[in-house]
FIVODO-322050 format. One record per residue (C-alpha): residue in three letters; chain; x, y, z. Coordinates in steps of 0.1 Angstrom, whole numbers. Each point is the difference from the previous one (the first is absolute). Layout:
BEGIN
<r type="ALA" mol="A" east="X" north="Y" up="Z"/>
...
REM end
This chain:
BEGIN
<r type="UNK" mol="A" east="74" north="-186" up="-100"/>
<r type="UNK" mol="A" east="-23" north="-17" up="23"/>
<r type="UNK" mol="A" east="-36" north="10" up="8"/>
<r type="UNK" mol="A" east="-21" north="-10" up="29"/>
<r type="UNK" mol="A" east="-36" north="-3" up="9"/>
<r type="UNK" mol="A" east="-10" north="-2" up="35"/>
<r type="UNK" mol="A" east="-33" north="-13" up="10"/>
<r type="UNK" mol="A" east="-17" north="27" up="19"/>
<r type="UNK" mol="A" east="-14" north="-25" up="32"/>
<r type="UNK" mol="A" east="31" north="-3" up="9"/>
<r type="UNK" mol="A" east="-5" north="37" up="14"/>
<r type="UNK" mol="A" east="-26" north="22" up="21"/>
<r type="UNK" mol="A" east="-13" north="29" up="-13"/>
<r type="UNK" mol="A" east="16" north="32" up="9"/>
<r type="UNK" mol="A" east="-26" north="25" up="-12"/>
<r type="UNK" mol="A" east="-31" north="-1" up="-18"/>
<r type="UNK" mol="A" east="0" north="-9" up="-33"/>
<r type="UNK" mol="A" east="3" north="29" up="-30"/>
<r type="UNK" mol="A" east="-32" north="14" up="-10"/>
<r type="UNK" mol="A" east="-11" north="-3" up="-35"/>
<r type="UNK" mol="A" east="8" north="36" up="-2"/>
<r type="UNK" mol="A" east="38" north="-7" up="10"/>
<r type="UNK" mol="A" east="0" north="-19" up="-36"/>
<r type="UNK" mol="A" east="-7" north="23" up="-23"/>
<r type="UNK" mol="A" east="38" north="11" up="0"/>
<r type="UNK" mol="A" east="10" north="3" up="-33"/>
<r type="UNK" mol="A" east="26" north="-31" up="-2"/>
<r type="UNK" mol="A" east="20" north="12" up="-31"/>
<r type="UNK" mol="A" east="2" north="36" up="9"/>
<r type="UNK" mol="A" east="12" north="-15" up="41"/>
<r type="UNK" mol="A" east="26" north="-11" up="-21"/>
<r type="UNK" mol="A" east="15" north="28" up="-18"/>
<r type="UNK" mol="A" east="-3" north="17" up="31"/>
<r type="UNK" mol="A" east="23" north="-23" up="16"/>
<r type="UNK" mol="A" east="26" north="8" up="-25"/>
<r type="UNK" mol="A" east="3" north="31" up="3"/>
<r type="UNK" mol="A" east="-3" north="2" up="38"/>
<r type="UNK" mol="A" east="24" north="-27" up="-2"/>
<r type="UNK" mol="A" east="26" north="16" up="-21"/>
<r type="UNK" mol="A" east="0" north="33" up="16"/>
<r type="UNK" mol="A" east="3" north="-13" up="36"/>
<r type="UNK" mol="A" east="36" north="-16" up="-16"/>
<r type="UNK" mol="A" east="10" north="35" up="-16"/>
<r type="UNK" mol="A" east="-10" north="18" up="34"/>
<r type="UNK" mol="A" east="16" north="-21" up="23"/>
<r type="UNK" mol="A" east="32" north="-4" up="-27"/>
<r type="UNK" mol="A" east="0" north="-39" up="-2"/>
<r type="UNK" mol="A" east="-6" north="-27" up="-17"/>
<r type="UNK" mol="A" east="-8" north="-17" up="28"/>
<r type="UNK" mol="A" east="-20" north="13" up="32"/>
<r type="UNK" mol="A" east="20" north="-20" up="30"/>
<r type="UNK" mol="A" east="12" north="12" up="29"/>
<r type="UNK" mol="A" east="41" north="5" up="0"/>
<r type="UNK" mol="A" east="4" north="-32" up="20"/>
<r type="UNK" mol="A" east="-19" north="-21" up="-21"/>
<r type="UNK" mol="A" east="20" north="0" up="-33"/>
<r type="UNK" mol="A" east="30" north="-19" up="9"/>
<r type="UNK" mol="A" east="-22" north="-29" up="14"/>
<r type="UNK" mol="A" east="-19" north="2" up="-31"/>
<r type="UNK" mol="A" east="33" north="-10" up="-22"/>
<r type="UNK" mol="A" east="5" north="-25" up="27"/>
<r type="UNK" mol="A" east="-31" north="-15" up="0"/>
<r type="UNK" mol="A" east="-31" north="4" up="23"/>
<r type="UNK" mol="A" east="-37" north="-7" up="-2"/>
<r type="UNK" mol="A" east="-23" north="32" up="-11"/>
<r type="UNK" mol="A" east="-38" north="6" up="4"/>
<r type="UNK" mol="A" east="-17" north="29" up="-23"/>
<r type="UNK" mol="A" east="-31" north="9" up="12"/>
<r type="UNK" mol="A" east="-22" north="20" up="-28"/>
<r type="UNK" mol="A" east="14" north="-6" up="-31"/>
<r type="UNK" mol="A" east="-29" north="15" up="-15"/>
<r type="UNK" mol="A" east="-27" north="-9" up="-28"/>
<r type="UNK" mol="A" east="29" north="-23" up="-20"/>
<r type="UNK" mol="A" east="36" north="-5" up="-12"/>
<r type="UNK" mol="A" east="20" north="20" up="-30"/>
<r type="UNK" mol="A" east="33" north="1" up="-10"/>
<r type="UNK" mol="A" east="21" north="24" up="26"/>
<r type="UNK" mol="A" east="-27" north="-6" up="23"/>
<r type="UNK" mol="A" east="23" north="6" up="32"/>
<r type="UNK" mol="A" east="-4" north="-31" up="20"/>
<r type="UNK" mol="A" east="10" north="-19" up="-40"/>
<r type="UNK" mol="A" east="26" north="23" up="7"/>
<r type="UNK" mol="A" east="13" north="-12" up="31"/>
<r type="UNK" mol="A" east="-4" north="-34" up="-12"/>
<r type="UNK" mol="A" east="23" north="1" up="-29"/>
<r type="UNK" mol="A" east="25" north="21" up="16"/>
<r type="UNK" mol="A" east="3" north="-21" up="33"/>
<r type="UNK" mol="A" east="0" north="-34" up="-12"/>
<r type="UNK" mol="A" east="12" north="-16" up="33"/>
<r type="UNK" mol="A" east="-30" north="12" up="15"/>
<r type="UNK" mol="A" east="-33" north="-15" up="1"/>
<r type="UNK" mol="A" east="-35" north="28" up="-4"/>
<r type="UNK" mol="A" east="-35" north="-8" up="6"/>
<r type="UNK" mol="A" east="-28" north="21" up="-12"/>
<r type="UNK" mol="A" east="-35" north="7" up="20"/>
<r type="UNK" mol="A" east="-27" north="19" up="-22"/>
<r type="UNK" mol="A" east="-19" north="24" up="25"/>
<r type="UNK" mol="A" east="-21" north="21" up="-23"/>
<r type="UNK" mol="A" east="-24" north="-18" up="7"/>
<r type="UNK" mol="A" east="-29" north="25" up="-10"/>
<r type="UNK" mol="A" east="-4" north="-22" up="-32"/>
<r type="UNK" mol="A" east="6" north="-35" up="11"/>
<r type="UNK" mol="A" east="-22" north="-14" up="-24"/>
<r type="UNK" mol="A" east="5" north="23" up="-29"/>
<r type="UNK" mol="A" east="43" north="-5" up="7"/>
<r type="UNK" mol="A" east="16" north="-13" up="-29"/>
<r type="UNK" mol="A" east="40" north="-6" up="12"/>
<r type="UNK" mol="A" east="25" north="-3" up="-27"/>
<r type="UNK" mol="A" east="24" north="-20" up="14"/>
<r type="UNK" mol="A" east="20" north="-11" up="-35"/>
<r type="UNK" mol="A" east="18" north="36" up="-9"/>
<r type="UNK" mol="A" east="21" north="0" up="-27"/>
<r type="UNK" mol="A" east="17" north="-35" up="-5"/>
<r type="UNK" mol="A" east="26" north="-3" up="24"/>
<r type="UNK" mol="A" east="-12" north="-29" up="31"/>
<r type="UNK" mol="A" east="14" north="10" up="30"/>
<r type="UNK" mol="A" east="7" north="-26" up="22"/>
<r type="UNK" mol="A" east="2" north="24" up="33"/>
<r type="UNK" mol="A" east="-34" north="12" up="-2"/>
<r type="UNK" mol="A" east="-35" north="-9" up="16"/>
<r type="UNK" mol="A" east="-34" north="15" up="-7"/>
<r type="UNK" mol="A" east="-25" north="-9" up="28"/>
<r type="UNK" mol="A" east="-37" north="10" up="-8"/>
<r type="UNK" mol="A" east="-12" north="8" up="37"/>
<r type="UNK" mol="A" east="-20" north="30" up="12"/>
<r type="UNK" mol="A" east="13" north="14" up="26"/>
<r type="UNK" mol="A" east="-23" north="26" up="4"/>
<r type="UNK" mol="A" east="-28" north="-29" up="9"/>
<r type="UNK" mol="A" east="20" north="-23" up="17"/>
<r type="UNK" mol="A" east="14" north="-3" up="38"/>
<r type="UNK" mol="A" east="31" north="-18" up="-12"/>
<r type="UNK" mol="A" east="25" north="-4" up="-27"/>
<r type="UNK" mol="A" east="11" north="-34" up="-13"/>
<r type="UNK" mol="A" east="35" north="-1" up="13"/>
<r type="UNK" mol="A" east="13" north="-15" up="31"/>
<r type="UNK" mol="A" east="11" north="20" up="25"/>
<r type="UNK" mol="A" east="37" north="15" up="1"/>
<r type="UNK" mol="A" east="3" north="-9" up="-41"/>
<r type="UNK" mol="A" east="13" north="35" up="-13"/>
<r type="UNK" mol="A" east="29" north="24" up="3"/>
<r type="UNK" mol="A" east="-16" north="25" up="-12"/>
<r type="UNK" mol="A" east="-35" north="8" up="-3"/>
<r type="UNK" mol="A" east="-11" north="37" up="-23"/>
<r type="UNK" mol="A" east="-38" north="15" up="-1"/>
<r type="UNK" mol="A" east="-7" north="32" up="-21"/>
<r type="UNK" mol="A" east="-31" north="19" up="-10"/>
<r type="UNK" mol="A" east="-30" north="-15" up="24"/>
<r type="UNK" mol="A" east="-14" north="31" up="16"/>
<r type="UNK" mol="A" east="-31" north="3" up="-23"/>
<r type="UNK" mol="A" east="-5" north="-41" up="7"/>
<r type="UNK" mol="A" east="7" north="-6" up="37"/>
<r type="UNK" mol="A" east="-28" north="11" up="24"/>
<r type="UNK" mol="A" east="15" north="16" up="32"/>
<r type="UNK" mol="A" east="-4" north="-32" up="19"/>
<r type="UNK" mol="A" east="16" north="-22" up="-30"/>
<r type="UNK" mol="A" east="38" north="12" up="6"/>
<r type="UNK" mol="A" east="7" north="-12" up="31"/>
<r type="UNK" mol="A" east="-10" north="-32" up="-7"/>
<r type="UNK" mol="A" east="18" north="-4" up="-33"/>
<r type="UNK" mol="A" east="30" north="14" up="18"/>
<r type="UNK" mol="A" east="-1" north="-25" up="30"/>
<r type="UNK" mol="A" east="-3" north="-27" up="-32"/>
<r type="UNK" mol="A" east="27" north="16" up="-18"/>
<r type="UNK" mol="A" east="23" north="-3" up="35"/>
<r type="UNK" mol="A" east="-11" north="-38" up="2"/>
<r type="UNK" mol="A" east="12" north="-6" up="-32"/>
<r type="UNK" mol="A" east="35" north="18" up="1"/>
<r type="UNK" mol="A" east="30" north="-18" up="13"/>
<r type="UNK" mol="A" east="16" north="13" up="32"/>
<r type="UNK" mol="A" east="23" north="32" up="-11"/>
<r type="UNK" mol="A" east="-20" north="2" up="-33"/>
<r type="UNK" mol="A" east="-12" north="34" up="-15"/>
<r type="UNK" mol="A" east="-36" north="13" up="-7"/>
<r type="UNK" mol="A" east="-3" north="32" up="-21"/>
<r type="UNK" mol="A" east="-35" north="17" up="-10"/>
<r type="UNK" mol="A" east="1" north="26" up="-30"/>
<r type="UNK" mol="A" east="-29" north="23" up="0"/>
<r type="UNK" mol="A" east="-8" north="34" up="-19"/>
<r type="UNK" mol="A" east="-11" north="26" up="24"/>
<r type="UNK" mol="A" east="-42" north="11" up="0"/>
<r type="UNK" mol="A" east="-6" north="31" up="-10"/>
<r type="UNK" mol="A" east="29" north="16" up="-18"/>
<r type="UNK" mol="A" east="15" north="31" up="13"/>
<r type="UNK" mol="A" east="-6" north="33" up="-18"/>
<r type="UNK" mol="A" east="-34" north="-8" up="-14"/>
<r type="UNK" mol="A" east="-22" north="29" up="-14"/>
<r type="UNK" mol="A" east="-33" north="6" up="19"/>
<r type="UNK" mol="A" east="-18" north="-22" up="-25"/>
<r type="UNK" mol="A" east="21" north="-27" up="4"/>
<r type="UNK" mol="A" east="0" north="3" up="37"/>
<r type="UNK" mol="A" east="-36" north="2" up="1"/>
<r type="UNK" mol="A" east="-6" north="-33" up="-20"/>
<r type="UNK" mol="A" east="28" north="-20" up="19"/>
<r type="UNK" mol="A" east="-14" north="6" up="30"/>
<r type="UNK" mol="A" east="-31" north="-11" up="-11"/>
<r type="UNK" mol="A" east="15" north="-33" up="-12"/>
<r type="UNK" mol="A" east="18" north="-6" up="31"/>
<r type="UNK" mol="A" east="-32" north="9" up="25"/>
<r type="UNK" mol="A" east="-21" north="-25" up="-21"/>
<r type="UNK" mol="A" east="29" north="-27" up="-4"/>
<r type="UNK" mol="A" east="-2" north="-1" up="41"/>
<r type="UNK" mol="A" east="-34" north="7" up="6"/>
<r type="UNK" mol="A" east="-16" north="-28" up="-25"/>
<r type="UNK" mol="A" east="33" north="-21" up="-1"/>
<r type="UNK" mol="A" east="18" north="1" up="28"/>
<r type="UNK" mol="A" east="30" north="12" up="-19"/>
<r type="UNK" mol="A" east="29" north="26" up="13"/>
<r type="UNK" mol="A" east="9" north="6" up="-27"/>
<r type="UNK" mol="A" east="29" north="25" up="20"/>
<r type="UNK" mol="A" east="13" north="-31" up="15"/>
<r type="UNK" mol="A" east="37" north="4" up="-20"/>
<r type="UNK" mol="A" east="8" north="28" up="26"/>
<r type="UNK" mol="A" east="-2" north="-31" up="25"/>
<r type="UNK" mol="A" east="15" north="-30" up="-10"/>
<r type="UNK" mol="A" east="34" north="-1" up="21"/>
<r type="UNK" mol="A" east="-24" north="7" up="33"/>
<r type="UNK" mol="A" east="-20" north="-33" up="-18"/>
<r type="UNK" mol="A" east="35" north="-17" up="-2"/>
<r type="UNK" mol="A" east="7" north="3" up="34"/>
<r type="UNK" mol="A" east="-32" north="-12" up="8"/>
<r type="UNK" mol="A" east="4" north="-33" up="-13"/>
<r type="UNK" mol="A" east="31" north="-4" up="15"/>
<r type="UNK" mol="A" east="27" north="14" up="-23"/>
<r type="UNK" mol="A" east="34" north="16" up="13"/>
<r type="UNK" mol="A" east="23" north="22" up="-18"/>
<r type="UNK" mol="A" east="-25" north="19" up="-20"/>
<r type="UNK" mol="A" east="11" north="22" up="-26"/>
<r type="UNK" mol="A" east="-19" north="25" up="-22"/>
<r type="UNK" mol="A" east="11" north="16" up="-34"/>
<r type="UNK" mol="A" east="-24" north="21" up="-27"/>
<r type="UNK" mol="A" east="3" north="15" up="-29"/>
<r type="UNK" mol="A" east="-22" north="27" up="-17"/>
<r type="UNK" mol="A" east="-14" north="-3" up="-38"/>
<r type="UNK" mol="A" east="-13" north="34" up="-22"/>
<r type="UNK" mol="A" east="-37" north="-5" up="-9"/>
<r type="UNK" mol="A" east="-6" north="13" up="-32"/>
<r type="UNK" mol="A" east="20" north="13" up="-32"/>
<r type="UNK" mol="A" east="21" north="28" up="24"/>
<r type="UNK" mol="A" east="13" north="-31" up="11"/>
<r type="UNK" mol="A" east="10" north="-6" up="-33"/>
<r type="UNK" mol="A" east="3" north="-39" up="-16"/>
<r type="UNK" mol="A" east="-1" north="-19" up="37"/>
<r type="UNK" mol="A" east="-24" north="32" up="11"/>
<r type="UNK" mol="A" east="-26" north="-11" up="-32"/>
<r type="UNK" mol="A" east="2" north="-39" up="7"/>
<r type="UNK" mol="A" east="-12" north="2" up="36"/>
<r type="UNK" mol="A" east="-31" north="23" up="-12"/>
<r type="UNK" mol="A" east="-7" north="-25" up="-24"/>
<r type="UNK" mol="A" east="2" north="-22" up="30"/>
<r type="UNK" mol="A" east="-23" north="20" up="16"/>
<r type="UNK" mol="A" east="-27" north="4" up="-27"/>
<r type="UNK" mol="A" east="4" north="-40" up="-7"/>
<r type="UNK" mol="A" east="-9" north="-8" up="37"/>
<r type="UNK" mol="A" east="-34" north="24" up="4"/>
<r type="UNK" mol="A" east="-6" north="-19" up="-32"/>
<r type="UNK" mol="A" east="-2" north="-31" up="14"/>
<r type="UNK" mol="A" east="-14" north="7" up="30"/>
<r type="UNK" mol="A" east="-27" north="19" up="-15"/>
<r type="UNK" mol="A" east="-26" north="-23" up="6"/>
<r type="UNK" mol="A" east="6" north="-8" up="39"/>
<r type="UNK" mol="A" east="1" north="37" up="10"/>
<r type="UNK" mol="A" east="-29" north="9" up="-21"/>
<r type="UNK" mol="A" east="-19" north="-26" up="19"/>
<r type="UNK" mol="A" east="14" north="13" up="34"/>
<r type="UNK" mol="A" east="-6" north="36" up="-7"/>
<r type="UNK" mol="A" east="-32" north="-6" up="-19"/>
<r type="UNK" mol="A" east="13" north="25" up="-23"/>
<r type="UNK" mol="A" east="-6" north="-2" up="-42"/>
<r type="UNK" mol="A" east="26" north="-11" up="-23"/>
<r type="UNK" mol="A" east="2" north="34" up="-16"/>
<r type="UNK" mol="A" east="1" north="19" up="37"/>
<r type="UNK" mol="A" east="28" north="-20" up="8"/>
<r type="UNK" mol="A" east="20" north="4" up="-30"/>
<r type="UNK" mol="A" east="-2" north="36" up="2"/>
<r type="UNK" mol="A" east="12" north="-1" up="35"/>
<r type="UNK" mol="A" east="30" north="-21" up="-9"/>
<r type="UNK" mol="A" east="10" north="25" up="-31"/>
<r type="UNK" mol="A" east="-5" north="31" up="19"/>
<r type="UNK" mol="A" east="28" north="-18" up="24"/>
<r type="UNK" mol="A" east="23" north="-4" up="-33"/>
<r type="UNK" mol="A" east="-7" north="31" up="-13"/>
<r type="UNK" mol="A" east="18" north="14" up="31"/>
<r type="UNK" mol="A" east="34" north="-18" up="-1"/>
<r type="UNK" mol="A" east="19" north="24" up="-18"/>
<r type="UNK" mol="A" east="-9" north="26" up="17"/>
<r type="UNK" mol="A" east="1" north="-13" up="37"/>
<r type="UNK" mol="A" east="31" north="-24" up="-9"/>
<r type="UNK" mol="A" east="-15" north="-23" up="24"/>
<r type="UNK" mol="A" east="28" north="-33" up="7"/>
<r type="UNK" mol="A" east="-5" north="-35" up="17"/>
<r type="UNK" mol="A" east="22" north="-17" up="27"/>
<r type="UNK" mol="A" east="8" north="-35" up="-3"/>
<r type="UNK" mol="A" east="6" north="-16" up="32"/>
<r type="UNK" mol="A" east="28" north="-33" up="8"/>
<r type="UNK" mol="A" east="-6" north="-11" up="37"/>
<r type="UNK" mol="A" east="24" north="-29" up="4"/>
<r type="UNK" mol="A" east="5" north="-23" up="31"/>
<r type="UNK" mol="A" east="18" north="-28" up="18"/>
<r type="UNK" mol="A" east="-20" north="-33" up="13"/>
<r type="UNK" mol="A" east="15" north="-6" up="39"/>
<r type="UNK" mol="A" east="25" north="-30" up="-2"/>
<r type="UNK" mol="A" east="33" north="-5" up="-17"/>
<r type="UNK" mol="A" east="-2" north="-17" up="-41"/>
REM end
């Protein structure tokens, strides 16, 4: 495996820099998160790999891939390691977007002892930067997932555009998001999301309902052929196992971002982890779910 570090002149800022408040995630914890958001996206969707039909043959053939947020480091069964070993006639490259602790980001890019020749880490911020460090028309097939609490409302379609410069002609782009708020929330937790998401917009410029959407985005840029597919996921233990991991998802995220919304809502640390408990104390009752949203589409020209 090969990592990259690309000098930031070589790009223009795309929006202001994080705040000191946007570093105080809590790295470690980001991390577990990932896992189980990560593993429970693959159960939902029934996968071991997240492509669109098309995709997989030209994987085995060989084809150039671009993962955008491969999140707060590597692990063995990561899914883009995954991909990697299972489609060895392909060639992936890895962007790190969670940006929100670029200087606290510690990428382990050596997981378990296998090399794999086919594989690319590339430490650029997207999130800060106009461009990526690709020429243009380099990839077959370009996936995104899980930016709506990072991009500011004005951020996507500029990525997109640079996602469409970067995708041969014919390739595929395919965003993953999880829908904001859940359906079937008690009255407690509906009270305390909308609080999140009024404050995420009104201090960050964040729709954070952007997931409902991303193929009117797609077409936007420029895409044909859009296609949507989503699945639901049980928060909570009535959802049983898979229903238990995604609330631990849950608690692990307001976790972490504890000490952003604090700042935003100017609310005390014990004010808002009552808030956040009354909303978990509700899940079995309510049997509230999430949808997780695959909007897939075609760059014009043939490949």
């Amino acid at each position: 495996m090969t990592q990259l570090n690309v000098p930031e002149k070589n790009c223009q800022s795309l929006v202001q820099k994080a705040s000191e408040s946007d570093l105080k995630f809590r790295w470690s914890q980001e991390q577990d998160r990932h896992k189980f958001e990560l593993y429970v996206l693959r159960w939902a969707l029934g996968s071991r790999h997240i492509i669109p039909p098309a995709i997989k043959p030209k994987l085995f053939d060989g084809i150039e891939v671009l993962d955008i947020n491969c999140g707060p480091g590597l692990w063995d069964g990561h899914p883009i390691l995954d991909m990697a070993q299972d489609f060895v006639h392909s060639s992936f490259y890895l962007v790190d977007t969670h940006s929100l602790l670029p200087q606290y980001a510690s990428v382990d890019t050596t997981p378990g002892e296998q090399r794999l020749n086919n594989f690319t880490f590339i430490a650029h911020d997207t999130l800060q930067e106009k461009c990526l460090p690709f020429e243009s028309d380099k990839f077959d097939f370009i996936q995104q997932r899980l930016m709506s609490f990072v991009y500011k409302q004005q951020d996507w379609l500029v990525i997109l555009k640079e996602l469409q410069r970067v995708t041969k002609p014919g390739g595929c782009i395919q965003l993953i998001e999880v829908e904001i708020p859940p359906q079937n929330l008690g009255p407690q937790g509906e009270q305390w999301l909308a609080l999140v998401e009024k404050v995420m917009k009104e201090k960050r410029d964040i729709d954070v309902r952007v997931t409902s959407q991303l193929d009117q985005m797609l077409s936007a840029a420029g895409l044909l052929d859009i296609q949507t597919k989503f699945v639901s996921v049980p928060i909570g233990s009535w959802g049983l196992d898979i229903g238990n991991l995604w609330r631990q998802n849950y608690e692990l995220f307001f976790e972490s971002a504890q000490s952003i919304l604090v700042e935003l809502m100017g609310m005390s640390h014990s004010e808002y982890k009552r808030k956040v408990d009354a909303m978990m104390d509700e899940l079995n009752e309510y049997k509230p779910f999430s949808n997780i949203r695959l909007v897939w589409g075609r760059v014009p020209g043939d490949s």
